[in-house]
N, C-alpha and C positions, 0 to 999 in steps of 0.2 A: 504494500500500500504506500504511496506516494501522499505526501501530507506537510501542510504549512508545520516547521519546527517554532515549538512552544516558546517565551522569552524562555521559560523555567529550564527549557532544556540547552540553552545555547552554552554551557557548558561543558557541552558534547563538543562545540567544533574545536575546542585542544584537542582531543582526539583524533577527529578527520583532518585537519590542518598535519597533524604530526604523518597523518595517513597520507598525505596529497602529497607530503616530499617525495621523490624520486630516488631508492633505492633500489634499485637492482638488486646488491648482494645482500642477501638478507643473513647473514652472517657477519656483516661487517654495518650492524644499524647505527645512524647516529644516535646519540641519546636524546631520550624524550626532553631534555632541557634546553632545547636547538630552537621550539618555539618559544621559546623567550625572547631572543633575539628581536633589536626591534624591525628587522626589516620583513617579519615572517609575522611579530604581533599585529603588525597594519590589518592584516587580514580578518582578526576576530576580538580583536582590546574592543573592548566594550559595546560588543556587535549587539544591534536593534534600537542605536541609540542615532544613528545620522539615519537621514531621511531616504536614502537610496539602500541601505541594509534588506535583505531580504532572503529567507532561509527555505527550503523546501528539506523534507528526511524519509527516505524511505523504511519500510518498517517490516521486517519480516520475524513472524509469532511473537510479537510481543517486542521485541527488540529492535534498536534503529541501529539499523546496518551504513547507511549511506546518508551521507547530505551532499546539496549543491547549494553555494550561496555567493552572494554578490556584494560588494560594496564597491563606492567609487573612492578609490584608491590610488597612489602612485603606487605599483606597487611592480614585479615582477613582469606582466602582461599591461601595464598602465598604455596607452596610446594618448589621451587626451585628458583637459580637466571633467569633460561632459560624458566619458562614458566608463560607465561601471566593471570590475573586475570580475571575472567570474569563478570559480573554484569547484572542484565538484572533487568527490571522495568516498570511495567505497570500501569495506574494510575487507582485506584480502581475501577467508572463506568464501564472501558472497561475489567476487569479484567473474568477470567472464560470463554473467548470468542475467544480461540486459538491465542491471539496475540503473550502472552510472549512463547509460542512455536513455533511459527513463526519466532519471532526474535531471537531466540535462537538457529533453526535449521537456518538462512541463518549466522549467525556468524559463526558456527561451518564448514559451509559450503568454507566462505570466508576463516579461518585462515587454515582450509584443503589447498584449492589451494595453500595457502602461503606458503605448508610446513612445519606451525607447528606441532610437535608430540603430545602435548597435552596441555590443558588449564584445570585452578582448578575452585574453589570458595567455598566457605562458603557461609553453610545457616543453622538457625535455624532449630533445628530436630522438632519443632512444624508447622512447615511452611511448608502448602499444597503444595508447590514448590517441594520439595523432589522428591515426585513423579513423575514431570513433566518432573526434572532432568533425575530421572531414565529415563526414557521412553524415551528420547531422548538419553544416553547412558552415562549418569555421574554414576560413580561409587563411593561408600563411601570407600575413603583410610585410612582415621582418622577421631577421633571425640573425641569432649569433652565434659563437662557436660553439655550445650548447644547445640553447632553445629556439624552439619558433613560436614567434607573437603571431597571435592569429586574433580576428576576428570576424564576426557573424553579425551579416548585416542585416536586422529586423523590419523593416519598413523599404517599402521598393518604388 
């Protein structure tokens, strides 16, 4: 089930935030004290409180497996001051299992209605995401020797 995340639960996105870095070797994790950092807090320091914040979580038996959420942010994927970051994060059992495209296609669907014109993000060009992106209709605007900034353009 796909579902607006509660204020009560935005607590959860240390969790997916820590889930949404890009590790490969899962043998070699950073520590979970990496989202401290302030360049990774922009993402969820006091999320539901700026006017562009917005959370969706998917929920499988009772448990929230997944969220995708947005702020307008500099952040990693930042492109401008007017469009919002996007984030999305599925915890690895549930991963592979159309969730993070589920919550990916009803965010893009919300910030539509909203009238947003478009939303970015950053991701690692080694990260099977890429693809997902595409296929849901993110497009590569920029890249670096790591990531591709992409963005999805909502209003046509």
């Amino acid at each position: 089930m796909i579902r607006k995340m509660q204020p009560n639960e935005y607590h959860l996105l240390d969790d997916f935030l820590y889930q949404a870095i890009y590790q490969p070797d899962k043998t070699k994790l950073a520590p979970k004290s990496i989202i401290k950092n302030p360049e990774l807090q922009i993402y969820i320091k006091d999320f539901g409180k700026q006017k562009d914040d917005y959370c969706f979580c998917a929920e499988v038996d009772n448990r929230i497996v997944g969220a995708v959420w947005v702020r307008n942010i500099n952040g990693y994927g930042g492109i401008d001051d007017n469009t919002v970051e996007f984030a999305v994060s599925v915890f690895d059992e549930y991963q592979k299992m159309g969730i993070g495209t589920a919550l990916t296609k009803r965010m893009l669907e919300h910030l539509k209605g909203l009238n947003y014109s478009k939303v970015s993000l950053s991701v690692q060009k080694k990260n099977y995401a890429v693809k997902m992106y595409q296929k849901v209709g993110f497009e590569i605007v920029d890249e670096n020797e790591q990531e591709f900034i992409m963005i999805h353009r909502l209003q046509i």
